[in-house]
N, C-alpha and C positions, 0 to 999 in steps of 0.2 A: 635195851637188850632184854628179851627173854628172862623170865625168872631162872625157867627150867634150862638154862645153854650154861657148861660148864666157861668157865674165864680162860682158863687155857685157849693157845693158840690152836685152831682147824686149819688144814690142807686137803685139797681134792687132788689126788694125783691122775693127771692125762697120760695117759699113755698111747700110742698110733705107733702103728706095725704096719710096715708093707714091703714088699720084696727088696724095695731099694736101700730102704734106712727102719732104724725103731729107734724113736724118741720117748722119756718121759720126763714129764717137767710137777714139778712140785709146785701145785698153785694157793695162793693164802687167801682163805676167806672168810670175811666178816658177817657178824649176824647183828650191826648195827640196825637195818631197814629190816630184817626177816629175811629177805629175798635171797634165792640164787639160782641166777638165771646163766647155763650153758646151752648155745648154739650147736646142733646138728642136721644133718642132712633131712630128717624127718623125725615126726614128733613123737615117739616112744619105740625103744630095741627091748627085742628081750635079751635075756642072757644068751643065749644059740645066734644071735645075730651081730654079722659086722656092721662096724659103723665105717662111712665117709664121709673126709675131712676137708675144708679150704685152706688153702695155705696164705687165704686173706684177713684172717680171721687177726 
């Protein structure tokens, strides 16, 4: 683990909005590897931009 990552627990919260439903789900993650890799439709949003979601995911 990183020197600089506090020990306390991190969450990323998802959230998806669409006319039908809005879900958000509290996801937990570890900074054992460094890495955090989340899947989207394409490879960088800005802030003004929606995203689309799989429901294969």
């Amino acid at each position: 683990m990183a020197k600089d990552f506090p020990k306390e627990d991190k969450f990323v919260y998802l959230e998806a909005v669409s006319p039908a439903f809005t879900a958000r789900e509290k996801i937990p993650v570890t900074t054992l590897n460094g890495f955090l890799f989340i899947q989207t439709d394409k490879p960088l949003y800005t802030p003004e931009q929606e995203g689309q979601y799989d429901n294969n995911l």
